[in-house]
N, C-alpha and C positions, 0 to 999 in steps of 0.2 A: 282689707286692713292688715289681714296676716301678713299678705305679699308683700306691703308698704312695708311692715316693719323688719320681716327680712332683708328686704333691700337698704331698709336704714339700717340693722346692723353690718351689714355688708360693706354699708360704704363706711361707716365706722369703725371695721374692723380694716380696712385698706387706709384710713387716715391714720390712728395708729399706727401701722407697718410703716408706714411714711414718716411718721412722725419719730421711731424708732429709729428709722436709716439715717434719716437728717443729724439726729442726734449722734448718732455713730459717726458720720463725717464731721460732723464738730468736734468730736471727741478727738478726731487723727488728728487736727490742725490744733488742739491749742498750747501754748505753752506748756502743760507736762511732757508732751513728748518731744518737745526741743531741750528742756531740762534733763528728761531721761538720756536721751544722746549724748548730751554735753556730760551728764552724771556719772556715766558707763565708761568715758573716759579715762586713762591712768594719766593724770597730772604729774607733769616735773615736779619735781622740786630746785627752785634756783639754788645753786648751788653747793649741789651734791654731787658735781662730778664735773671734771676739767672741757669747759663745754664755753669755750672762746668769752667775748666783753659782751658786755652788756653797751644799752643806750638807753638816754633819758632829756627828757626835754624838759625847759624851763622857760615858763611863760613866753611862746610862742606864739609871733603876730605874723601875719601875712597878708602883703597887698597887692594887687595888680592897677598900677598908677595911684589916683585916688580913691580904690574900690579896698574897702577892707574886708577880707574874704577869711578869715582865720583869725580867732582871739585868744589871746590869755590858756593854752595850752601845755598846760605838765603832765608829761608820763613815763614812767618810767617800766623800759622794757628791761624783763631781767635776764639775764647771760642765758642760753638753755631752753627759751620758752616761745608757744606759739602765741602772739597777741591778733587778735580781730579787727579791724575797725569798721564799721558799720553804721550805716545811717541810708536816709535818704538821699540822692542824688542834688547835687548842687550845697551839701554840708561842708567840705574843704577838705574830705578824705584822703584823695588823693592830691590835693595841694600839701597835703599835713605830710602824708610821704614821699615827696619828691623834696621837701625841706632835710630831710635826715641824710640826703647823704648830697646834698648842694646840686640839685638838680632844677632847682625852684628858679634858679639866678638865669637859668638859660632863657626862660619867657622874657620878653623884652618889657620894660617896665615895672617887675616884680620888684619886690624888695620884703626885707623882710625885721625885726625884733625879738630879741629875746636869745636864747645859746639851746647849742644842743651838743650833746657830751657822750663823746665816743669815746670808753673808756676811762672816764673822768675829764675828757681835755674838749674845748669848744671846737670844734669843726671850722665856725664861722672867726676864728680869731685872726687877728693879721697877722701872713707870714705863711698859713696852712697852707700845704701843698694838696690842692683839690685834687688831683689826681689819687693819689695814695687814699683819698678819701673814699672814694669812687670804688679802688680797688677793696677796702676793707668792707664798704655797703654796696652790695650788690644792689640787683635792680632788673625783675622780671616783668616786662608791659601786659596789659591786658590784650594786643592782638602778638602772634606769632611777628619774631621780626628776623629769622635765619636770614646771612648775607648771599642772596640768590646764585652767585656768580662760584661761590665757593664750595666745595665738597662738605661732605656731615664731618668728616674727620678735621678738616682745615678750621668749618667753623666752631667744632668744641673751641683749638686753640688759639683763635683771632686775637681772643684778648690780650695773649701774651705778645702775641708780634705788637699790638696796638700799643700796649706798655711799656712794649720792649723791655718786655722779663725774660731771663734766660733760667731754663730748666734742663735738668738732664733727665733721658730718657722720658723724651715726649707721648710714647707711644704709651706705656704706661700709666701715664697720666691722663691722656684721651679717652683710656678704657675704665680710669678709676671715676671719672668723669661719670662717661656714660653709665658707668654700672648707678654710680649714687643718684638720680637724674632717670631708674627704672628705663633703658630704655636702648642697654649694650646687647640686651639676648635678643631684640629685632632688628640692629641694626648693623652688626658685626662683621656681616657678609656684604654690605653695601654702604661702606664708607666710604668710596669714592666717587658717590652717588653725588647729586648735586642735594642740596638741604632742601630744596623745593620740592622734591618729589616723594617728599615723607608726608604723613596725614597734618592736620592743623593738630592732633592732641601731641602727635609725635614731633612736629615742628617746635609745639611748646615747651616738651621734655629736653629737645637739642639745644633749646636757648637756654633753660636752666641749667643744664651742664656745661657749656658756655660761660655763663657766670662762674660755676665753679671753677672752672680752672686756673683763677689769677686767688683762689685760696679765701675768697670773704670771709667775715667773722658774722656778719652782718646780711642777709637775704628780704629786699620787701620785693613784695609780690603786690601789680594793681589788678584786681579781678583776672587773675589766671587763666580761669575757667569759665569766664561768662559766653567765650565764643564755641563752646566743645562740646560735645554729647556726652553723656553721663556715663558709658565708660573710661573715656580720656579724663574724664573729670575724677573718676575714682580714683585714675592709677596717677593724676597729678597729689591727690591727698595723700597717698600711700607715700609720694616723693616729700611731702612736706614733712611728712610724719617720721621718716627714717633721717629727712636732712636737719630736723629738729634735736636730734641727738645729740649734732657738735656744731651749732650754732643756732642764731636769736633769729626770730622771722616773723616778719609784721606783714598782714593780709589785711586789701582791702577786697572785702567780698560782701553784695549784695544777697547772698544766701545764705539764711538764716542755718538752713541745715546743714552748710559746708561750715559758717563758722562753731558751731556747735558739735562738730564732729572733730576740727581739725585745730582749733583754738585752746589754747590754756586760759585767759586774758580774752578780755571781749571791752573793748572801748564805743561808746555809744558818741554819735555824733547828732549836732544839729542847727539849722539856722533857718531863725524865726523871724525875716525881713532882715536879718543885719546880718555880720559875719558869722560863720562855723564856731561853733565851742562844743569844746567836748564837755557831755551833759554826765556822765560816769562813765567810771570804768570799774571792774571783779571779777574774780574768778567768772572765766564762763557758764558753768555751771549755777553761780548766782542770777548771773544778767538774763538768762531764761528761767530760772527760778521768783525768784523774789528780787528783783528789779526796786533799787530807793527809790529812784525817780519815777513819778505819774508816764512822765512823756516816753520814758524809757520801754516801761509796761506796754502802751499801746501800739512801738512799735514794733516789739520782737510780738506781743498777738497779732498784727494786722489791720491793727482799729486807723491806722496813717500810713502814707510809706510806700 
């Protein structure tokens, strides 16, 4: 009987321990410490420093033929700030931003309702030169897309030959590129490299620089970093965070940790059999915190998603 009850506290004393460590990895994953991250943050403030326009959408619909994919969407991104958007897969995420800078038109069938306002003025009005639209909102994809045929140097400045913008002192400009875009002190001695032979995080740093060189006010990014290891992933945040400084930049990222580290602004999405609506948006800091909406809460804990 002694022996029996030794071994029962024994295995009692290993349920416990067990029972301790589970709670321990419960403790890493729940909402405080994506609040904590988000928290630890130094928030902008809009409008405290000459930090290019703002955009803002108003009731925004979206369809692909008769499918309606996008509902009744208002947000306003302020001049200066990182916004998130997040949701589950098949919510209108990245439908919602390829609308902001008329990218949406290029799908055959698409169409769209409602205005979106770059700088006060509709994008969608008749007469707007989409072009110039293009240039003011940039537009980083979720896989790397360098022009294989062209050099690292050539492709920083495509856009400009593509726009047929003329600058003085280009080279200058190639290297203010690559410096903001993290990614001039590995690449400096192999600009006439072809862009394919740089890493997929590095490839994605050379398209962000890329974009910068026809000057955006306006940067979205579709999942950045979902194809890259977690150092390319770091030193992408690092670029957002520094490119944050002097202009607006809308992410759609399925990680909760990236948006919570790299986000002012966290927009929740979702679709419940019908089209995308955005279900809230607040401070990031709030949306892992104290979340208005039920649906909202269970998916920044993982309870859906």
């Amino acid at each position: 009987m002694g022996i029996e009850s030794t071994d029962d506290n024994g295995i009692q004393e290993q349920h416990n321990n067990d029972k301790a460590v589970e709670k321990k990895m419960q403790t890493q994953v729940t909402p405080s410490s994506l609040a904590t991250v988000a928290g630890n943050r130094e928030v902008r403030v809009p409008g405290s420093e000459m930090l290019g326009i703002g955009l803002e959408t108003r009731g925004v619909h979206a369809w692909f033929g008769k499918k309606h994919v996008l509902a009744d969407v208002s947000l306003d991104f302020a001049a200066g700030t990182v916004t998130a958007l997040i949701g589950p897969s098949g919510c209108g995420k990245s439908t919602f931003l390829r609308t902001l800078n008329r990218m949406h038109e290029f799908i055959p069938t698409a169409a769209l309702a409602g205005q979106v306002l770059l700088d006060g003025r509709d994008i969608y009005a008749p007469g707007t030169d989409v072009t110039k639209i293009r240039l003011n909102v940039g537009m980083v994809f979720q896989k790397p897309n360098p022009f294989p045929s062209m050099t690292i140097g050539q492709n920083v400045l495509s856009g400009l030959k593509l726009a047929q913008l003329k600058r003085s002192n280009t080279d200058d400009l190639m290297q203010s590129c690559l410096e903001r875009a993290g990614l001039w002190s590995e690449v400096k001695d192999r600009l006439n490299e072809h862009g394919g032979a740089l890493s997929g995080g590095q490839q994605q740093r050379l398209c962000i620089a890329r974009s910068l060189a026809v000057e955006p006010q306006v940067l979205l990014m579709d999942e950045p970093c979902s194809a890259l290891d977690p150092g390319s992933t770091f030193r992408i945040e690092q670029t957002i965070s520094d490119l944050a400084k002097t202009m607006t930049i809308i992410i759609v990222t399925h990680n909760m940790q990236q948006a919570a580290r790299v986000s002012d602004y966290t927009a929740f999405f979702l679709s419940d059999g019908g089209p995308g609506v955005m279900v809230e948006v607040a401070p990031t800091s709030k949306i892992f915190s104290a979340p208005i909406d039920k649906r909202t809460e269970d998916y920044v804990t993982g309870r859906f998603g």
